[in-house]
C-alpha positions as CSV (number, residue, x, y, z in Angstrom):
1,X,-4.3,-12.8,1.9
2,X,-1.5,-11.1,4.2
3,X,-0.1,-10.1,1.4
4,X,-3.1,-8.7,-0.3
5,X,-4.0,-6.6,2.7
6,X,-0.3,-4.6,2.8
7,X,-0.7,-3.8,-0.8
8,X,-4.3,-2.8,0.4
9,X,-2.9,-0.8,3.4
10,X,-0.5,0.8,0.9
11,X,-2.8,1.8,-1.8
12,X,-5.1,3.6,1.6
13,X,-2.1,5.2,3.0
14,X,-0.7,6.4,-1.2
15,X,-4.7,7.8,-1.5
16,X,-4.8,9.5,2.1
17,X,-1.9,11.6,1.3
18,X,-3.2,12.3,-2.4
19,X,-6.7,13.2,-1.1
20,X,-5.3,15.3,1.7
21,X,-2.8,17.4,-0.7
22,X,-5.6,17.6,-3.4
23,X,-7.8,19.3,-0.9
24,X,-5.2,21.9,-0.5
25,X,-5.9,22.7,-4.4
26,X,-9.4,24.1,-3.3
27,X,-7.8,26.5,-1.2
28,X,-5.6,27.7,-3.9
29,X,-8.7,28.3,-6.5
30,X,-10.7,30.3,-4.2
31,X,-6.7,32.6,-3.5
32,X,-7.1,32.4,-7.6
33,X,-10.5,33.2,-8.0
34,X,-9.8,36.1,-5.5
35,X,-7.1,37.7,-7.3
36,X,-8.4,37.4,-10.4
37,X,-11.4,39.3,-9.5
38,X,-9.6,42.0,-7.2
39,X,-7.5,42.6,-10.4
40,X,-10.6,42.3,-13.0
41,X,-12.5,45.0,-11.0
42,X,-9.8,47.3,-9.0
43,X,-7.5,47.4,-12.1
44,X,-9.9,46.3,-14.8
45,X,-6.5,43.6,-15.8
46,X,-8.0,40.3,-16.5
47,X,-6.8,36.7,-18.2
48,X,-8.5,33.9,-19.5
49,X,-5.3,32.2,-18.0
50,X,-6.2,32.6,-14.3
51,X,-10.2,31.2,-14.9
52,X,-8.6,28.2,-16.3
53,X,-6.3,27.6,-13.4
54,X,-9.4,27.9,-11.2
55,X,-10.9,25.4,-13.3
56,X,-7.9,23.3,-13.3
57,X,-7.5,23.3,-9.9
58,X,-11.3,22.7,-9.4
59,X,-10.9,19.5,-11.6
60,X,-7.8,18.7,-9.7
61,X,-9.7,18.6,-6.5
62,X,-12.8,17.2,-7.8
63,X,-11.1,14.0,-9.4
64,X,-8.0,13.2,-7.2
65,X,-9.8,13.0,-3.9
66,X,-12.3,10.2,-5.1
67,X,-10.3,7.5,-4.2
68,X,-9.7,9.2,-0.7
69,X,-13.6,9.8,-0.3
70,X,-13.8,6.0,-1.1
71,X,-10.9,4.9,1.4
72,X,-13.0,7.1,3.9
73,X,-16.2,5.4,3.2
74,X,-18.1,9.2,2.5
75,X,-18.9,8.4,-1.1
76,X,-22.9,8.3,-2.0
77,X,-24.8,5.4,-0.7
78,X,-27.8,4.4,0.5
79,X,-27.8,4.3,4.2
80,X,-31.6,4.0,5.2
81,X,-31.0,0.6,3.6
82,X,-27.3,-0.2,3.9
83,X,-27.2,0.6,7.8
84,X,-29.9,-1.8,8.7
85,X,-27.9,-4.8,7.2
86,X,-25.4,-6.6,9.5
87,X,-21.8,-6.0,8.4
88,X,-21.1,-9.0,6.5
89,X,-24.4,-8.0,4.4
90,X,-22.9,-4.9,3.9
91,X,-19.1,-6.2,2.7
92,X,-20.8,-8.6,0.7
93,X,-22.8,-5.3,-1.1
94,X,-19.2,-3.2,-1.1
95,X,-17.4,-7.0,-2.4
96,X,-20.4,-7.1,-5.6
97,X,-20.8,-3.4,-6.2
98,X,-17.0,-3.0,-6.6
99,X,-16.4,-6.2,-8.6
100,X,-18.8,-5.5,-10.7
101,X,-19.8,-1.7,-10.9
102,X,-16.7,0.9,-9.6
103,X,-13.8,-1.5,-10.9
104,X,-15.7,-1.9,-14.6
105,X,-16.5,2.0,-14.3
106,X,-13.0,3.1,-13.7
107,X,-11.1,0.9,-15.9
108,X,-13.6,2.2,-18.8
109,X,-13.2,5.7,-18.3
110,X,-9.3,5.4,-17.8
111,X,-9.3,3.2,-21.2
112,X,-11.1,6.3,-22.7
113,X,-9.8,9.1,-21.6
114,X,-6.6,8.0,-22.4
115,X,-6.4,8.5,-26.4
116,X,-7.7,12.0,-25.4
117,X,-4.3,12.8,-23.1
118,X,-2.3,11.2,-25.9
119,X,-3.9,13.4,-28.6
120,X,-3.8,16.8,-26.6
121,X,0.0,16.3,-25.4
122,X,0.9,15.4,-29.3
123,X,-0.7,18.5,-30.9
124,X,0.4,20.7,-28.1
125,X,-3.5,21.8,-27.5
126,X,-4.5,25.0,-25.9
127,X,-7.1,26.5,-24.8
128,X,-9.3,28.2,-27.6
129,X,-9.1,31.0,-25.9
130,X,-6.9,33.7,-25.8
131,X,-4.1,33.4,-23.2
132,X,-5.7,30.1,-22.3
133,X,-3.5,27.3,-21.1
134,X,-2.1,24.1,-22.2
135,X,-4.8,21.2,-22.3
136,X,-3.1,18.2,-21.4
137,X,-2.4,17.9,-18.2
138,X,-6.1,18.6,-17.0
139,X,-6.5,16.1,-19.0
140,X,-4.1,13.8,-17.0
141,X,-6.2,14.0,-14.0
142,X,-9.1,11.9,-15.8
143,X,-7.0,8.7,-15.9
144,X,-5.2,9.1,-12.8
145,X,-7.7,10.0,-10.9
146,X,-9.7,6.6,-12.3
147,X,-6.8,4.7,-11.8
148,X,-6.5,6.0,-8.0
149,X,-10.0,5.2,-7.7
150,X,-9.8,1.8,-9.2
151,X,-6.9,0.7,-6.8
152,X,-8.7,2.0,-4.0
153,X,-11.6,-0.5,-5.2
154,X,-9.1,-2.9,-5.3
155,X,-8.4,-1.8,-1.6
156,X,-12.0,-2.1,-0.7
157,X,-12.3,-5.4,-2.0
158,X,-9.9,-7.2,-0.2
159,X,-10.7,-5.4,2.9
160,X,-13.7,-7.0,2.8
161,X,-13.1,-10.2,1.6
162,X,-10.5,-10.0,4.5
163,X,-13.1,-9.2,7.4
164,X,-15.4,-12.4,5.8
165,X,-12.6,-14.9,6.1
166,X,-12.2,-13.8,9.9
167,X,-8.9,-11.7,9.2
168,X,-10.2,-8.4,9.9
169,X,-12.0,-8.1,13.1
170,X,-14.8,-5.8,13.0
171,X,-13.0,-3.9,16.3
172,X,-10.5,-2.7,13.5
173,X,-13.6,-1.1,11.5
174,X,-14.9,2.0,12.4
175,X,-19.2,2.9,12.2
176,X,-18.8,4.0,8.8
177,X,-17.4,0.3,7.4
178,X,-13.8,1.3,6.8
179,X,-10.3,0.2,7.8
180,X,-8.7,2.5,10.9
């Protein structure tokens, strides 16, 4: 189980920095967004090139920091009912809802997305419109991001199942449920 928890202390520390630097992406589509619109209305110069970065970055943002929200324990729950349960209650929930909802999900997704990548990288796909950009790696962020989200699961899971055999005491959990 030692084991286990490094390679679950690795895949938090691998999605802290990924989260962190996707954030940063947000920052640069709102300096897009900015220019793009100074230039569209001072010099009436616009490109379909410059939305679609915004929208790449947006998707960037949107999709890489899920496993980080996960890791942080600030993804969408239930807490009128999940913070009146005693913590073991509430690893058990996290152990059952990852097993068998998020791991399921994200391995699905990934699987499917993946043909899609394949197809746009092959044919070289652009955008349909003019002076769009290239496709494909927008559409690398869909199985990567699953596949950060999955191993964070994975990360979440043995957390748990750590702090129900006694090896994590719950000292070394913050009020949210997650791993300091």
């Amino acid at each position: 189980m030692r084991a286990l928890l490094r390679i679950a202390f690795a895949i938090d520390r691998m999605n802290e920095r990924i989260g962190r630097l996707a954030a940063w992406f947000g920052l640069a589509a709102v300096i897009v967004c900015t220019a793009n619109a100074v230039a569209r209305y001072a010099f009436n110069v616009g490109s379909n090139a410059w939305l679609e970065l915004q929208w790449y970055l947006n998707s960037a943002v949107f999709l890489l920091v899920a496993g980080y929200t996960l890791k942080r324990n600030e993804h969408v729950r239930i807490d009128v009912i999940n913070g009146r349960l005693s913590p073991r209650a509430q690893a058990w929930i996290d152990i059952l809802g990852g097993i068998f909802m998020l791991l399921p999900t994200a391995i699905i997704i990934g699987w499917y997305s993946w043909p899609s990548l394949v197809n746009s990288f092959e044919i070289g796909e652009y955008s349909s419109d003019p002076g769009g950009l290239i496709r494909w790696p927008v559409r690398l962020l869909i199985p990567v991001a699953f596949g950060l989200l999955g191993l964070q699961g994975v990360s979440e899971i043995v957390k748990r199942a750590a702090f129900l055999k006694g090896l994590l005491p719950a000292s070394e959990f913050d009020k949210r449920g997650h791993a300091t």
